[in-house]
C-alpha positions as CSV (number, residue, x, y, z in Angstrom):
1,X,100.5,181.6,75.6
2,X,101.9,180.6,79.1
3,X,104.9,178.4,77.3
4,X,105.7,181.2,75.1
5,X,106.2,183.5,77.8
6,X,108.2,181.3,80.0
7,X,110.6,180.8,77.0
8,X,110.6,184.4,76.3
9,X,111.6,184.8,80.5
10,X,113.9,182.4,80.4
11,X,115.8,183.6,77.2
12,X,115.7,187.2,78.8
13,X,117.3,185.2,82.4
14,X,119.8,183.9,80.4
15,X,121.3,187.2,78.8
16,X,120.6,189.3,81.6
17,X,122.1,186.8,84.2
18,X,118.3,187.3,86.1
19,X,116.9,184.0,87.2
20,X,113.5,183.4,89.2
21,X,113.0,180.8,92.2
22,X,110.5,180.2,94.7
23,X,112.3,180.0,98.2
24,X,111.7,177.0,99.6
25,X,112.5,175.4,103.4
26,X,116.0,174.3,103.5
27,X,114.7,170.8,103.8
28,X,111.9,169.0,103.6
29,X,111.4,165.6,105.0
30,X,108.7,162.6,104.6
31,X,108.8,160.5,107.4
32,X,107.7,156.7,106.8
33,X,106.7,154.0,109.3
34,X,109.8,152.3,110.3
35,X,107.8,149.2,111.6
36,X,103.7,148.3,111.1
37,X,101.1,148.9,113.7
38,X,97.6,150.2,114.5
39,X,97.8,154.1,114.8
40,X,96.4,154.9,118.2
41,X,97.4,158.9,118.0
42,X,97.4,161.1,115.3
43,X,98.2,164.8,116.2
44,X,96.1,166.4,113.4
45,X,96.2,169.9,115.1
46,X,99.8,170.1,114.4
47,X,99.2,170.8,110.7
48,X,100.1,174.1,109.7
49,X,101.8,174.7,113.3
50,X,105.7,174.6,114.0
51,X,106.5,171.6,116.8
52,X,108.1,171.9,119.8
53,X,109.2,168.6,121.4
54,X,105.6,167.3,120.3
55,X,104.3,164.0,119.7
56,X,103.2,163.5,115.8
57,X,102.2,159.9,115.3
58,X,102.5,156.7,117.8
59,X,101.4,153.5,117.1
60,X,100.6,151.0,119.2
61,X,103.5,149.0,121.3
62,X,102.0,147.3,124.0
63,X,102.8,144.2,122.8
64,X,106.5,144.7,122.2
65,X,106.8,146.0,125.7
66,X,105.2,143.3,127.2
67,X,107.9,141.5,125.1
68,X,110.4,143.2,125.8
69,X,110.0,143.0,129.8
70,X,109.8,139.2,129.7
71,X,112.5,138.9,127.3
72,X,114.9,141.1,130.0
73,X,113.7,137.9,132.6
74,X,115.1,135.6,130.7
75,X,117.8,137.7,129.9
76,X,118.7,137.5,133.4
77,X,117.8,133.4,133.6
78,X,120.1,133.2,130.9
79,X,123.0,135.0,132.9
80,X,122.1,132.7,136.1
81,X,122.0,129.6,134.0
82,X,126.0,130.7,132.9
83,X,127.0,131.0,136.0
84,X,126.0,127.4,137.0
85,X,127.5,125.4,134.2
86,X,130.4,127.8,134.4
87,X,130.9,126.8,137.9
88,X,130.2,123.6,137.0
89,X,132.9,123.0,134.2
90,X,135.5,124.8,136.8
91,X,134.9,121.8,138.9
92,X,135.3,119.2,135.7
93,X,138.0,120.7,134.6
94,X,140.1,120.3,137.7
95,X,139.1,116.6,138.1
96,X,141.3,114.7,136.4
97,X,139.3,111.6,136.5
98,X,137.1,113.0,134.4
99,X,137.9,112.1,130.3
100,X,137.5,115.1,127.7
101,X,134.6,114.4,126.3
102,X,132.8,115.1,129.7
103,X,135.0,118.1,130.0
104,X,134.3,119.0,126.3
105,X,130.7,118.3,126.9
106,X,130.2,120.8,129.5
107,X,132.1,123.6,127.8
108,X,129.7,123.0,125.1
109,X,126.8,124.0,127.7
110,X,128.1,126.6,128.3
111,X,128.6,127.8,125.4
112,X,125.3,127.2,123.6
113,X,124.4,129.5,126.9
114,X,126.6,132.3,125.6
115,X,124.8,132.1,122.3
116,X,121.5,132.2,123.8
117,X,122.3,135.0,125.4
118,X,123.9,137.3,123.0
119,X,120.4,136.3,120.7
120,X,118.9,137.0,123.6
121,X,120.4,140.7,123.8
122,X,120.0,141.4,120.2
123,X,116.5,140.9,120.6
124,X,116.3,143.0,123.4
125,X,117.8,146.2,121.4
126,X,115.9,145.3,118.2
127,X,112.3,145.6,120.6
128,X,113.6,148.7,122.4
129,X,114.0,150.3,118.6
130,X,110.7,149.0,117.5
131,X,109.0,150.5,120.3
132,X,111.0,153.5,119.7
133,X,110.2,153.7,116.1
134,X,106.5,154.1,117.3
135,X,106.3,157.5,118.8
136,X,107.4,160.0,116.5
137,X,108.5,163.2,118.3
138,X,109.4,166.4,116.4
139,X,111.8,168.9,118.0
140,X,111.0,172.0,116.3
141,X,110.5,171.5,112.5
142,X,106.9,172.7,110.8
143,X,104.3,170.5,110.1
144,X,103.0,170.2,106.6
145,X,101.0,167.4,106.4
146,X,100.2,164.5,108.7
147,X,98.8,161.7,106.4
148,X,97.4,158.7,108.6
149,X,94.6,158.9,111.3
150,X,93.8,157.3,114.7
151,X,92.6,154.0,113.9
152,X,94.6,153.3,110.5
153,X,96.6,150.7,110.2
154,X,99.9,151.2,108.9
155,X,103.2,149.0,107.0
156,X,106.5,149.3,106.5
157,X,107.2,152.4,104.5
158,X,103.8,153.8,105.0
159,X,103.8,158.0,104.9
160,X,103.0,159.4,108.0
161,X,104.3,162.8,107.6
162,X,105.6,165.7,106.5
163,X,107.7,168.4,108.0
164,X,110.0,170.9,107.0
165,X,113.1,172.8,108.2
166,X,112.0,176.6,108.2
167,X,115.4,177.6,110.0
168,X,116.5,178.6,106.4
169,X,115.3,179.5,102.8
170,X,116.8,177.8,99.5
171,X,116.5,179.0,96.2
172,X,117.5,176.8,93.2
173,X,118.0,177.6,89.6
174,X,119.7,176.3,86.9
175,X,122.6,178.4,85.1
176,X,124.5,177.9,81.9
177,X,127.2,175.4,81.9
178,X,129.3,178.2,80.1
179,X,128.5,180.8,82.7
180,X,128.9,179.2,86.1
181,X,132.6,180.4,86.4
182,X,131.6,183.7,85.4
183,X,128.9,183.9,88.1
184,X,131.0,182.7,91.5
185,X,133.0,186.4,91.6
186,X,129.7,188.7,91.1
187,X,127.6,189.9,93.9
188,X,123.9,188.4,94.6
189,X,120.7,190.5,94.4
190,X,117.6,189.7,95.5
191,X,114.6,191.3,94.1
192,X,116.8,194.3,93.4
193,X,118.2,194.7,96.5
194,X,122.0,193.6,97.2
195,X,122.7,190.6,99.6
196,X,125.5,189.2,101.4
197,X,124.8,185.6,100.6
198,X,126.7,183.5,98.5
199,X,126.5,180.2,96.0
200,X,126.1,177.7,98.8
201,X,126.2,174.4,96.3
202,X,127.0,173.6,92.6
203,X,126.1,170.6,90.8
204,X,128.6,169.8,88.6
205,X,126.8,167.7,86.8
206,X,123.3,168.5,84.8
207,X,120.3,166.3,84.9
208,X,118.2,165.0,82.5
209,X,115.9,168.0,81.7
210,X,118.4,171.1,82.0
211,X,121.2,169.1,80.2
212,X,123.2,172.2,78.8
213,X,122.7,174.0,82.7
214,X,123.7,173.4,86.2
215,X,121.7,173.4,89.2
216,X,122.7,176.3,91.5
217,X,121.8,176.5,95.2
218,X,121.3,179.5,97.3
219,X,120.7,179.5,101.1
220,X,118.9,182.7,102.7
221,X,118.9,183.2,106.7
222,X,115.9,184.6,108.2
223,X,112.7,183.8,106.0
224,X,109.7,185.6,106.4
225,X,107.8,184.4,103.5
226,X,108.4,181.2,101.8
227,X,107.1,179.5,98.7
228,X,107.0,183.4,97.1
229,X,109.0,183.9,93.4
230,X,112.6,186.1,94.1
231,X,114.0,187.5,91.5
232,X,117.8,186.5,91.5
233,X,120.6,189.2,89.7
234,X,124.5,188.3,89.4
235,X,126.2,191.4,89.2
C-alpha cells in the first residue's frame, strides 16, 4: 500500500510540477581520526547542542610532544653542528695545500648536515600536525552524534563524529530530464507560499536510480525546522 501511493505521488509530482523534500542542513560532515591514539576526552554533552569554539574529541599526545620538544633540540644541534664544518670547509677551502679530496670530503659533511636537518624539520611539522590532529575543536557547527568514548582506542579513519552546518537548509529532488529547462524561468513555492529562492545546483548528469531525472538543489536561508517534508511548486 505504501509503494502504491508513493508511485501514485510521484506520478501526480510529475504532471503537476509539485515535488516533496525533507530540508536538510546544508552540509553534513563525519569527521574521522586523522592519526590513532587512546581517547582521553569525549565531549558527550555536546550532542544535540550547537558548538561554540568547543572541544569535541582529543586524544592523547603526550608522547608526540615530548617528541616534538627534543626533536626542536636537536634541531638546533643540527644548526650548531652546520656552522662548525661550514666554518671549517671555509678554512680548507682557502688552503691550498690542501688536495680536493679533503676539500671534497668536508663539503660532503656538511652536506649530509643539511640533509639531516631539513629530515629533521619535516619531522618537526609532521609532529606539530599529529598533535594537532588530536584535539578536535568545532567553531560553531551542531553536533549530531559523537561516536567514541573516553578510554576507546581509536585508528586511522575511525568515526569520531558528526556535525552539521545548520547556517542553511537544502532541499533536493529529482526532476525530469525533459523538464529542467522548463523549470529554471518559473517562480518557487514552498508549501504554498511564494519564495524568493532560486535553483542553486543542477546535476547534469542522472545517477543510477533516477536515470531518466536530474537531481535538483535548493538552498533555504533561515531554517527553523529541519528534517520536516516541504512541498516544492514551480510556477
Amino acid at each position: 500500500m505504501r509503494v502504491f501511493l508513493f508511485v501514485v505521488i510521484m506520478i501526480t509530482s510529475i504532471f503537476a510540477n509539485e515535488y516533496y523534500a525533507k530540508i536538510e542542513p546544508i552540509e553534513s560532515y563525519q569527521v574521522k581520526a586523522a592519526t590513532s591514539g587512546k581517547v582521553i576526552f569525549s565531549n558527550s554533552k555536546i550532542e544535540g547542542l550547537q558548538a561554540n569554539n568547543t572541544t569535541i574529541i582529543e586524544l592523547d599526545s603526550n608522547v608526540d610532544k615530548v617528541e616534538l620538544e627534543q626533536s626542536k633540540n636537536k634541531l638546533k644541534f643540527i644548526n650548531e653542528m652546520i656552522k662548525i664544518e661550514q666554518n671549517n670547509y671555509d678554512r680548507l677551502n682557502q688552503v691550498s695545500s690542501k688536495s680536493a679530496f679533503e676539500k671534497d670530503t668536508q663539503k660532503l659533511k656538511v652536506i649530509n648536515l643539511e640533509t639531516s636537518k631539513a629530515d629533521m624539520i619535516i619531522k618537526i611539522e609532521s609532529l606539530k600536525d599529529t598533535i594537532s590532529n588530536k584535539k578536535l575543536v568545532e567553531k560553531s557547527n551542531y553536533i549530531f552524534n559523537v561516536a567514541v568514548k573516553e578510554g576507546d582506542y581509536v585508528t586511522l579513519g575511525t568515526l569520531l563524529y558528526e556535525s552539521k552546518d545548520l547556517s542553511k537548509g537544502k532541499l533536493e529532488i529529482f526532476v525530469p530530464i525533459l523538464e529542467i529547462e522548463d523549470l529554471k524561468n518559473k517562480d518557487i513555492y514552498l508549501d504554498g507560499i511564494k519564495s524568493d529562492i532560486k535553483i542553486s545546483k543542477i546535476y547534469d548528469v542522472a545517477d543510477s536510480t533516477n536515470i531518466s531525472a536530474y537531481k535538483v538543489e535548493l538552498v533555504v536561508s533561515n531554517v527553523q525546522n529541519f528534517s520536516r517534508l516541504v512541498k516544492i511548486e514551480f510556477k
